[in-house]
C-alpha positions as CSV (number, residue, x, y, z in Angstrom):
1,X,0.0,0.0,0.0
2,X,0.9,3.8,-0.8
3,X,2.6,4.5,3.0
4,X,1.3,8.3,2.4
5,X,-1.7,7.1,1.9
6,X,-2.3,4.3,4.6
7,X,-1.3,7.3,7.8
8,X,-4.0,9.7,5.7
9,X,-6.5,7.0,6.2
10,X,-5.4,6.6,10.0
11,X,-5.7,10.3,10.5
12,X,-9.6,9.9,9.8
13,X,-9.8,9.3,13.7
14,X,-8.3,13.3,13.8
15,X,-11.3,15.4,13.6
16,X,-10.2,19.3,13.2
17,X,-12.3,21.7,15.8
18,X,-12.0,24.8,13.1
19,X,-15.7,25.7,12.5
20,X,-16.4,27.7,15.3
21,X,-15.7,29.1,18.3
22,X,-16.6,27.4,21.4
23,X,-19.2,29.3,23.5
24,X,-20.6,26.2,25.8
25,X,-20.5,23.4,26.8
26,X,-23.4,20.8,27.9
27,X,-23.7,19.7,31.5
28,X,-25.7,17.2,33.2
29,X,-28.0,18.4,36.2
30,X,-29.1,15.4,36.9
31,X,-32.7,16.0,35.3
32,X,-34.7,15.9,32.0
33,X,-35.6,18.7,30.4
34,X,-38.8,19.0,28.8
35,X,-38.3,17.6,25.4
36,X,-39.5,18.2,21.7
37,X,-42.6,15.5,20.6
38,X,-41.9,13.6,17.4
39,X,-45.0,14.7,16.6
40,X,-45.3,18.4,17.9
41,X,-45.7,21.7,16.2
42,X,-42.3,21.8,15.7
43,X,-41.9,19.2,14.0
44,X,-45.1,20.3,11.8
45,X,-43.6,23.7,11.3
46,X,-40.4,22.3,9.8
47,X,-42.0,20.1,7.8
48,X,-44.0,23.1,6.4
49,X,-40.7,24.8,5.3
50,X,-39.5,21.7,2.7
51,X,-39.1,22.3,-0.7
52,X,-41.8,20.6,-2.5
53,X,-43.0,19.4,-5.8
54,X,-46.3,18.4,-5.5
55,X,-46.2,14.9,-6.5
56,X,-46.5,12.1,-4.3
57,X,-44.7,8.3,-4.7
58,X,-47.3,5.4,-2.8
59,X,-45.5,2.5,-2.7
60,X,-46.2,-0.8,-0.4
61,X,-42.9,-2.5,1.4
62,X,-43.7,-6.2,2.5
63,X,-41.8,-7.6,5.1
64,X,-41.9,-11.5,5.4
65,X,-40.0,-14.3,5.3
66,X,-38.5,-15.1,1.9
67,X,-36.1,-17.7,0.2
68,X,-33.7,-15.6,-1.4
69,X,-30.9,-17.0,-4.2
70,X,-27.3,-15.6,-3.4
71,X,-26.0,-17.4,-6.8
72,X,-24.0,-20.4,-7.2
73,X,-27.0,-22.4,-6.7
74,X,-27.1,-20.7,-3.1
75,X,-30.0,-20.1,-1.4
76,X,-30.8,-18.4,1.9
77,X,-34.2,-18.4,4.3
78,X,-34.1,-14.8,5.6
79,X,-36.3,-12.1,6.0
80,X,-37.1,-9.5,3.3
81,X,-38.7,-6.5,1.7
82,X,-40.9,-8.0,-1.5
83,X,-38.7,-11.3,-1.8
84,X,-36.0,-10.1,-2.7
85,X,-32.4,-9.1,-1.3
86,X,-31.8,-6.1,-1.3
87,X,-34.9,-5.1,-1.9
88,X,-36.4,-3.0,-5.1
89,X,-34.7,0.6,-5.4
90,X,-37.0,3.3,-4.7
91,X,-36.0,6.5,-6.6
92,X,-37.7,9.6,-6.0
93,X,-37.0,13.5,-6.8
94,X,-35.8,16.2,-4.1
95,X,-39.2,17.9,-3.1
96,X,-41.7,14.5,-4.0
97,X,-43.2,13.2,-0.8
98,X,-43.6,9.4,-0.4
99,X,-46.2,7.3,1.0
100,X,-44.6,4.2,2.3
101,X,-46.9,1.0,3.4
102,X,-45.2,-1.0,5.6
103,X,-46.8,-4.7,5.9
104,X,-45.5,-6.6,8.2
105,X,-45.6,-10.3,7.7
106,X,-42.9,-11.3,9.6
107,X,-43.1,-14.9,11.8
108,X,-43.8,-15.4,15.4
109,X,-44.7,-12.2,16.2
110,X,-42.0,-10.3,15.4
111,X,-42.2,-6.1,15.3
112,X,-40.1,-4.5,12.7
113,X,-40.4,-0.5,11.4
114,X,-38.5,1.2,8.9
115,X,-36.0,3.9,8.9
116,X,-34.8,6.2,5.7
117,X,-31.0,5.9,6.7
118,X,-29.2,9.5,6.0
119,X,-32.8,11.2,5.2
120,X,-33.2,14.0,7.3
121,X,-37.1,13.6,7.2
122,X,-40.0,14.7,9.9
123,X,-39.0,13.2,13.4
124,X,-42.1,10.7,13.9
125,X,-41.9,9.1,10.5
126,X,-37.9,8.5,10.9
127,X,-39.1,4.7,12.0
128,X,-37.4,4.1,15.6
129,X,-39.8,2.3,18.4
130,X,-40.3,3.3,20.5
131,X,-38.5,6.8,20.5
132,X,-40.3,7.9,17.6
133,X,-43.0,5.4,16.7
134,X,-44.8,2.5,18.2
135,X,-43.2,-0.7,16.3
136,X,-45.4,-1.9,13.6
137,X,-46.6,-5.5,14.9
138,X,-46.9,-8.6,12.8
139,X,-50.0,-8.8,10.9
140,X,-50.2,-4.7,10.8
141,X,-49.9,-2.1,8.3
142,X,-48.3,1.4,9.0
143,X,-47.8,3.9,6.2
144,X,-45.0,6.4,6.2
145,X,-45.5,10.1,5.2
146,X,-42.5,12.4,4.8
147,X,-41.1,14.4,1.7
148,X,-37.7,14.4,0.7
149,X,-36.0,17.5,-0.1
150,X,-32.5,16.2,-0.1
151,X,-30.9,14.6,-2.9
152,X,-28.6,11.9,-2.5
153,X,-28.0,8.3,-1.6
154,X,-29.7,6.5,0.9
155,X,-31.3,3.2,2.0
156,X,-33.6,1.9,3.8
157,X,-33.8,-1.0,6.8
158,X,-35.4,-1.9,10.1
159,X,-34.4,-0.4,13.1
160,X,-35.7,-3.2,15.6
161,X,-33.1,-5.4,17.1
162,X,-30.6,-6.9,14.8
163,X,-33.1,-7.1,11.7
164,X,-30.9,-5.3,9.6
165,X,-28.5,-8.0,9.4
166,X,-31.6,-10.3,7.4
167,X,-32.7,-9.2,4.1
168,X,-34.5,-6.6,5.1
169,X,-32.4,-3.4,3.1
170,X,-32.8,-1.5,0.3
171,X,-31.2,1.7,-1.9
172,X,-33.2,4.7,-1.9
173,X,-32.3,7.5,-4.7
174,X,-33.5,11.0,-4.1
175,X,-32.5,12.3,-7.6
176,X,-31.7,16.3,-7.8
177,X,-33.6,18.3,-10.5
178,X,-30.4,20.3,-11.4
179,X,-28.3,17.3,-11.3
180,X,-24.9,19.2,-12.1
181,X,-22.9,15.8,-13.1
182,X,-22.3,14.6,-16.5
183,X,-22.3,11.0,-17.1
184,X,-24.1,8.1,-19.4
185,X,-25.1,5.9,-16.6
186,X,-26.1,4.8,-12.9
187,X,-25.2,1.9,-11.3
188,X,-26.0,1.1,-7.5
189,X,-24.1,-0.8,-6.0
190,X,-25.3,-2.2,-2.7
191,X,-22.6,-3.7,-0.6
192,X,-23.5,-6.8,2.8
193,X,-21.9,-9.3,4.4
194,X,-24.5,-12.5,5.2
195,X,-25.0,-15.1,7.5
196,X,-28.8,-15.7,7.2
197,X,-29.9,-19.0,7.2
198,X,-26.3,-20.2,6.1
199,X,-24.7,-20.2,9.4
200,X,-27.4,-18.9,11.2
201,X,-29.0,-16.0,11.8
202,X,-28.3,-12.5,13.1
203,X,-30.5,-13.1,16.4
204,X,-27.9,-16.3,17.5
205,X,-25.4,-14.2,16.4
206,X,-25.9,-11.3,19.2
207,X,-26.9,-14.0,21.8
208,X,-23.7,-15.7,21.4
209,X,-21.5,-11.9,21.5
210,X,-23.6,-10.8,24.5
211,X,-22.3,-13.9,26.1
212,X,-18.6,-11.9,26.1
213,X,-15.1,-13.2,25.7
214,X,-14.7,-14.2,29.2
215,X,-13.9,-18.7,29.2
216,X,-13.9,-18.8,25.7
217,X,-10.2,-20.4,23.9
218,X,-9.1,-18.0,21.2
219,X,-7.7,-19.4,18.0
220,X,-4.0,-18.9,17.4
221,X,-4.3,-17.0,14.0
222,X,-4.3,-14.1,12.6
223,X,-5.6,-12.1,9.2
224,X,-2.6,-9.9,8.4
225,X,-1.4,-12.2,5.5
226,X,-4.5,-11.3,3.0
227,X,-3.4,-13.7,0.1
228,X,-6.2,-14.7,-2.4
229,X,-9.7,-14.0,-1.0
230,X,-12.1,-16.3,0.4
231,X,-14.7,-15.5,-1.7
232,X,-17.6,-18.2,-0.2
233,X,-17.9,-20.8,1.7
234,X,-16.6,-20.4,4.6
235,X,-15.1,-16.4,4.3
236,X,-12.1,-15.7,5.8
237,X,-10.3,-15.5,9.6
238,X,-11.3,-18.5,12.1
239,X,-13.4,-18.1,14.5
240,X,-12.4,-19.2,18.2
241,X,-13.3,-23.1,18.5
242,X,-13.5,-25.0,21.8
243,X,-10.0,-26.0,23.7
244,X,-9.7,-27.4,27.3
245,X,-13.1,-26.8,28.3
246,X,-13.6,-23.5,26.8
247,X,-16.9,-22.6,25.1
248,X,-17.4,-22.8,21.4
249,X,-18.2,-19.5,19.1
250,X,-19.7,-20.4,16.5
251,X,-19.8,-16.6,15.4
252,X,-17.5,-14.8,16.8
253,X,-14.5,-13.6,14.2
254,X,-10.6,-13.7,16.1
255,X,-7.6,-12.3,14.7
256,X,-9.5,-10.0,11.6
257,X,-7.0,-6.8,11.8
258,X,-6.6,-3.7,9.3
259,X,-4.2,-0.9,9.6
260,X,-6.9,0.9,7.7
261,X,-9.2,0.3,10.9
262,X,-6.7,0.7,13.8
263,X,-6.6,-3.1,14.7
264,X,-9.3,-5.3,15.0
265,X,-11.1,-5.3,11.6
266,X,-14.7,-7.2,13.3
267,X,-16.7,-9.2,15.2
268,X,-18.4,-11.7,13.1
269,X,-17.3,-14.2,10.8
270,X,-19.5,-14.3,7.9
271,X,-19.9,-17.2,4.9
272,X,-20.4,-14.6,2.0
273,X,-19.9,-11.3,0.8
274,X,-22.2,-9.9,-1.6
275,X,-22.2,-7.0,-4.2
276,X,-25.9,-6.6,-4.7
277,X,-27.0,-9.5,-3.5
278,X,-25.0,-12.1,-5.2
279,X,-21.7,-13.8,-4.0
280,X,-18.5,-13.7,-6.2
281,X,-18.1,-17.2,-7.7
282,X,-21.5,-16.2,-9.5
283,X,-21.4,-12.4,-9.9
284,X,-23.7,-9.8,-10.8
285,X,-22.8,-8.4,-14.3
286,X,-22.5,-4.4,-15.0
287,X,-22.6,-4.4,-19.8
288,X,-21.6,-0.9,-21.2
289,X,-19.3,-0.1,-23.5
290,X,-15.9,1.5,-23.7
291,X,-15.9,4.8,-23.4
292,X,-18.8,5.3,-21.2
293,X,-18.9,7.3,-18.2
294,X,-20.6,5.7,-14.8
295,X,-22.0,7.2,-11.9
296,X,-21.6,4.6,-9.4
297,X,-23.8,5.0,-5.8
298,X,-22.1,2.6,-3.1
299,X,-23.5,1.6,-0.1
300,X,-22.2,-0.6,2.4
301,X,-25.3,-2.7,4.4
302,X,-23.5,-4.6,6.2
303,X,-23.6,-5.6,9.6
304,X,-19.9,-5.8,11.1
305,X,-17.5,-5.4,7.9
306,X,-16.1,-2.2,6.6
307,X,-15.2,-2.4,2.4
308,X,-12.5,-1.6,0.8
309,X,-13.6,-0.8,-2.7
310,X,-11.9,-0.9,-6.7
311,X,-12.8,-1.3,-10.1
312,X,-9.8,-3.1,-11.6
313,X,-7.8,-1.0,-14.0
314,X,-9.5,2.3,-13.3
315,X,-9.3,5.1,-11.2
316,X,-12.1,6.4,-9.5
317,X,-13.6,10.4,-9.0
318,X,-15.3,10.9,-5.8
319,X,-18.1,13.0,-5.9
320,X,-20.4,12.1,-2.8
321,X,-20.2,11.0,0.3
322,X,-23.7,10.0,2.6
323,X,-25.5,12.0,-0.3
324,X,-23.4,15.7,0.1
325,X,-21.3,16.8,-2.8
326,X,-17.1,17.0,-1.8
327,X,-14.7,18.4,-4.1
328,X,-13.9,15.8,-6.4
329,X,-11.2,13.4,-5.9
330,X,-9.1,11.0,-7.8
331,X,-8.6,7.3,-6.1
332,X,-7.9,3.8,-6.2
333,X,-9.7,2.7,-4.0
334,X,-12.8,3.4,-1.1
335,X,-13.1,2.8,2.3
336,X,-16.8,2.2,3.3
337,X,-17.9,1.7,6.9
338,X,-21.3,0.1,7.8
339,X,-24.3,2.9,7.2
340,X,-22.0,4.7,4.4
341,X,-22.4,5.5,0.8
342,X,-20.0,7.3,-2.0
343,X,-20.8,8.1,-5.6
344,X,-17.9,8.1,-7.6
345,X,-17.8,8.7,-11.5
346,X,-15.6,6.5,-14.0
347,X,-15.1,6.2,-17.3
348,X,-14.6,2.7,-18.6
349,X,-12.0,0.7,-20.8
350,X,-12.4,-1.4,-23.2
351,X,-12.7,-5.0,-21.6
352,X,-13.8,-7.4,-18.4
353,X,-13.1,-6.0,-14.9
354,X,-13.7,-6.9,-11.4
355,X,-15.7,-4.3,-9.4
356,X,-14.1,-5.7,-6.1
357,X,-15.5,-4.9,-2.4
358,X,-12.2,-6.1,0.2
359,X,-14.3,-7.5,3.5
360,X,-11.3,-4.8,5.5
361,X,-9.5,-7.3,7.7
362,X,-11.5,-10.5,7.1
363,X,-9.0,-11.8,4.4
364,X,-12.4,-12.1,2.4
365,X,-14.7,-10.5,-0.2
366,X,-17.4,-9.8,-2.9
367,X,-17.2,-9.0,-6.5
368,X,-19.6,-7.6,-9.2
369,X,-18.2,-8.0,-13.3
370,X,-17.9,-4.7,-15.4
371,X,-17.9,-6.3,-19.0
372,X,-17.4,-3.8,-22.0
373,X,-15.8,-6.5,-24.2
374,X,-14.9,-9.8,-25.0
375,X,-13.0,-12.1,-23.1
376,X,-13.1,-14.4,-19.8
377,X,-13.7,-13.3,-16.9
378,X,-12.0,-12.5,-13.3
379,X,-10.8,-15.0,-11.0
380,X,-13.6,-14.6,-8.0
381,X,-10.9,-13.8,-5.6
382,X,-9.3,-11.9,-8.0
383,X,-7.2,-8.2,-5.6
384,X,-6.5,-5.5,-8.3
385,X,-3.5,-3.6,-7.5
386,X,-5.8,-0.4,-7.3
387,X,-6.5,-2.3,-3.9
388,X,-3.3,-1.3,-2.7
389,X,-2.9,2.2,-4.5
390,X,-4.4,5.6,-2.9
391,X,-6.9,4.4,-0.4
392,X,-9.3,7.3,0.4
393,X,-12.0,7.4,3.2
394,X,-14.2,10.9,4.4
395,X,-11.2,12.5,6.5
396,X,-9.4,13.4,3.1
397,X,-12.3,15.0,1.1
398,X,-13.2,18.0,1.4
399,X,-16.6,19.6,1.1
400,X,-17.7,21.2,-1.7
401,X,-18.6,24.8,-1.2
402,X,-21.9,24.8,-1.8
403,X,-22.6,22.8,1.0
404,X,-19.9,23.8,3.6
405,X,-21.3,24.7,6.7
406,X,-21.4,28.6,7.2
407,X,-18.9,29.9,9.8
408,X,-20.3,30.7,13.5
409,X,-19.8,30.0,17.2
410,X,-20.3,26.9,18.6
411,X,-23.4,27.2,21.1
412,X,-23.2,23.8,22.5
413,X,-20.4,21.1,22.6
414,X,-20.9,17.4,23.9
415,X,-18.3,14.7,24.4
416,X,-19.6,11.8,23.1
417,X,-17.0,8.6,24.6
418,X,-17.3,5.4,23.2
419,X,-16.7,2.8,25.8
420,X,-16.6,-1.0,25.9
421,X,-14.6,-4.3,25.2
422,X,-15.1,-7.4,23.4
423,X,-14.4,-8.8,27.2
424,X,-17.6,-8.1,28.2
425,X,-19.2,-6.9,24.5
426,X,-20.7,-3.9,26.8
427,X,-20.5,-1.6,24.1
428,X,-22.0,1.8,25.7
429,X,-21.8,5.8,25.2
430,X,-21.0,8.2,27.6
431,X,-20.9,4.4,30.2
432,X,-24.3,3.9,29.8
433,X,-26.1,1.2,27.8
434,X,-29.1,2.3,25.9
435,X,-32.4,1.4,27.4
436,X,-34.6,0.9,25.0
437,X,-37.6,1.0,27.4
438,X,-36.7,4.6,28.2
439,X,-35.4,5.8,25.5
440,X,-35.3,9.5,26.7
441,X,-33.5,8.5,29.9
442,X,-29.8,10.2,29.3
443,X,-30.6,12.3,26.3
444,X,-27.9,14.0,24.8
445,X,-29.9,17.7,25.0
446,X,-29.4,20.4,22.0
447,X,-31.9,23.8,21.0
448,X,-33.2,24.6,17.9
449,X,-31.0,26.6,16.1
450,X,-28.0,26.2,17.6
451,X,-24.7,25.1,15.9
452,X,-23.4,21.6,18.4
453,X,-20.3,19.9,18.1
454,X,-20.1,16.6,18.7
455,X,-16.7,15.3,20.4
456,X,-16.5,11.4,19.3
457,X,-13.7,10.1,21.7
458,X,-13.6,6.4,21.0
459,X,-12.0,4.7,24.2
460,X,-12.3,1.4,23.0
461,X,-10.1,-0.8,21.2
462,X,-12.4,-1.6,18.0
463,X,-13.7,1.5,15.3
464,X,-17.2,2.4,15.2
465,X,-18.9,4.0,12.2
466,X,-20.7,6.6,14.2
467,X,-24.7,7.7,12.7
468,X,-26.5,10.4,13.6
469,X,-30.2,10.2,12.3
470,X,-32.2,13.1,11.1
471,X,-28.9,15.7,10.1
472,X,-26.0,15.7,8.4
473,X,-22.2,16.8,10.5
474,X,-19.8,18.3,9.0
475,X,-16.4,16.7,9.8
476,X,-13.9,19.7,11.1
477,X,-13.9,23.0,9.7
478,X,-13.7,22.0,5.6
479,X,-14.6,18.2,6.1
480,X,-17.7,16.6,4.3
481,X,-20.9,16.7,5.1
482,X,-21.4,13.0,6.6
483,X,-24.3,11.1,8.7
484,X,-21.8,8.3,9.4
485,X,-18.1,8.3,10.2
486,X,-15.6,6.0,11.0
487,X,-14.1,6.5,14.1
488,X,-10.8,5.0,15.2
489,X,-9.7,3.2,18.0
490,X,-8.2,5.4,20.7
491,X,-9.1,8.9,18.5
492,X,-11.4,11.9,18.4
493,X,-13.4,12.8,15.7
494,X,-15.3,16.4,16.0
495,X,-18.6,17.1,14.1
496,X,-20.5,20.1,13.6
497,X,-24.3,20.3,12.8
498,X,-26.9,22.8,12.8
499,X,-30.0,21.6,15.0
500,X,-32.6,22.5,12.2
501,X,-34.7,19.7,12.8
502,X,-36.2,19.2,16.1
503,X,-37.3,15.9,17.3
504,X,-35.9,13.3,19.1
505,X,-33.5,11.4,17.0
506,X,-31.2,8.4,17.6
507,X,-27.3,8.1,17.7
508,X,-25.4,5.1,17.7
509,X,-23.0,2.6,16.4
510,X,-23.8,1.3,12.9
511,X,-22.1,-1.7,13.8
512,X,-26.0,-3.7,14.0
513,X,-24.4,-5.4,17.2
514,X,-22.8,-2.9,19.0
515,X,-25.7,-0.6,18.5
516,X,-28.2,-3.3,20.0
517,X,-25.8,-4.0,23.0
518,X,-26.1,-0.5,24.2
519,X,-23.8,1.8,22.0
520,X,-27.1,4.2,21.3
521,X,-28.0,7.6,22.2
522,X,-30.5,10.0,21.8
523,X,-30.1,13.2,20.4
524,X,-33.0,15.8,21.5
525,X,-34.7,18.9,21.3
526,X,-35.3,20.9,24.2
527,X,-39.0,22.5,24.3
């Protein structure tokens, strides 16, 4: 790897305090302050000032369960949206409003919701029970009403338990009017690592992590020797098996470590890797011709593995990152933590090329085909060198100027500490573990109209893509304009937002099992 290159990515755990002033700083009294409704006048009045088109999108999401084909002859039991994995794109324009049915038909009772990941939408249709909805119970219908006045790409999941980690995902595309990019065609690329009725499922998963690291026997191994990746079956670093009386994990990934991430790369050892729903060895296919320029959306899915992204024997522009415009940026290749998404435009060669996404760490991966020409194609554990080359993730773009926050004072700071171990998988913030039956119980307080920073200081030993729901941060004083951002082990990260959306709206780990062992916050309006 580029050396330069590898200690810019580390700095991404440096966040620069330049776009304000500090003028306060939060406290705890000890009490909860009277807090904004998700459904209150202030929420109504926001909602009043979107910019809208008139039109309206009614669509119908059903959640059940579903047997869904991976390729290769694979198949999976999971849950999903419509049958399918991921689920059907919506696309929509900034200013439409959408109507949103969810059924849910989900076994054995199960609750589920959805939430519009990166959308900065009304407060009580963002799709968190209970902070912001009752959860939509099995055999009920709930219809979501919201418009969406920013363009960019998103997605679309549960936010109940671990139901993310299912099939239950899907891109969202909120298309801008004035589009200022020049290109011949889309491609979305939606990135997941899977387990679902292969290896089990994402429920077993977080009962056997809850269980700690404490009597377990840790495999002697290690991931630093990347080779050929495992491209299926069974998808990379060991997990830790049963030795002198020590219990078996079954899940549990040892030894999965990236320089890119600050050490350890994961939790979770997962069979397959897929690039829109298919697994390498029998790959999705992308037919242009040479010549053509691509806008290419990325999302990463997943539930525990950051990508490392490259199209084989092409560079790549940035443009986007978590739907904001940046100053565009040549690369090699992306990094893309859980909850993130980059468009990036490229203009093909003539030929057959692997569109490779690197599980970080996991010695492991997925692969979509770019054809333009004849010819065989790539080995499915094929690692173009662009791998290796200039390795860019959000702490070396820059936004663009449109969409740089103004400059102003700082009216309220919070330190936001990650804390936790794999010892005990007590993944918290600020020490204390979400509670999800009272949600508002330590709520991280901020007014309308201020401008917050938020002080990510990650004392733990593992990065955590960190998501803020309804608002976009800006990283430092030039950064992008982010919902999620990685946040290194032992490193600060500072974010600035405007609070121009009042609600009451969650914060938390997009790692799906750190978030549901306690690694949540909310973020919420004062009345």
């Amino acid at each position: 790897m580029n050396t330069v290159n590898r200690r810019s990515v580390l700095l991404a755990g440096l966040g620069i305090a330049g776009a304000g002033a500090l003028a306060a700083c939060s406290t705890d009294s000890g009490t909860t302050p009277p807090l904004v409704s998700p459904s209150g006048s202030a929420v109504a009045a926001t909602e009043k000032k979107r910019t809208r088109t008139g039109r309206t999108h009614e669509v119908t999401l059903v959640a059940a369960p579903a047997v869904v084909e991976l390729g290769a002859g694979i198949t999976a039991k999971t849950w999903a949206f419509d049958g399918r994995a991921p689920g059907k794109e919506l696309r929509v324009f900034a200013g439409d409003r959408l109507a949103a049915t969810l059924s849910n038909q989900l076994p054995d009772k199960t609750s589920t919701s959805v939430h519009w990941h990166g959308l900065a939408l009304r407060n009580d249709m963002d799709g968190v029970p209970p902070a912001t909805q009752t959860a939509v119970r099995a055999g009920s219908n709930f219809t979501y009403r919201f418009l969406t006045d920013a363009p960019g790409t998103y997605f679309f999941h549960p936010h109940v338990g671990v139901q993310i980690d299912r099939g239950l995902y899907a891109p969202m595309i909120v298309e801008d009017p004035k589009e200022p990019l020049s290109y011949d065609e889309e491609w979305v690329v939606v990135l997941d690592d899977w387990l679902d009725g292969v290896t089990g499922t994402p429920d077993e998963v977080l009962a056997e992590l809850t269980q700690g690291m404490g009597g377990m026997h840790h495999g002697g191994h290690d991931a630093h020797d990347m080779g050929d990746m495992d491209m299926g079956g069974t998808g990379g670093s060991e997990s830790a098996s049963p030795s002198g009386g020590g219990r078996s994990m079954k899940f549990m990934m040892m030894g999965a470590q990236s320089t890119l991430l600050g050490g350890d790369a994961g939790d979770v050892k997962y069979p397959y890797h897929l690039v829109n729903g298919r697994v390498a060895t029998d790959p999705q296919v992308f037919r242009s011709k040479p010549g053509k320029r691509i806008r290419l959306r990325l999302i990463n899915a997943g539930g525990d593995t950051a990508y490392r992204v490259a199209l084989g024997g092409h560079r790549l522009t940035v443009t986007h990152t978590d739907g904001f415009p940046v100053r565009h940026q040549q690369v090699d290749a992306l990094l893309i933590g859980m909850g993130e998404r980059y468009d990036a435009l490229v203009t093909l060669a003539d030929g057959v090329f692997p569109l490779v996404a690197l599980a970080e760490g996991k010695n492991a991966g997925g692969m979509a085909q770019v054809r333009t020409g004849s010819g065989g194609g790539p080995r499915a554990n094929v690692r173009p060198k662009e791998l290796e080359g200039m390795i860019v993730s959000a702490s070396q773009l820059k936004a663009a100027d449109d969409v740089r926050l103004a400059s102003r004072k700082v009216d309220r700071v919070h330190r936001i500490e990650l804390t936790g171990s794999m010892m005990a998988y007590d993944w918290t913030i600020n020490g204390k573990r979400f509670d999800m039956s009272d949600p508002a119980a330590h709520p991280i307080t901020v007014e309308h109209g201020q401008r917050v920073r938020l002080d990510f200081v990650n004392n733990t030993t593992m990065w955590h893509p960190m998501h803020l729901h309804g608002h976009t941060y800006q990283l430092g004083g030039d950064g992008p304009r982010k919902d999620t951002t990685i946040v290194l082990p032992k490193k600060t990260v500072s974010a600035f937002f405007d609070a121009d959306n009042p609600g009451q709206w969650m914060l938390h780990c997009h790692n799906a099992y750190h978030g549901e062992a306690g690694m949540m916050a909310l973020v919420a309006y004062q009345g």
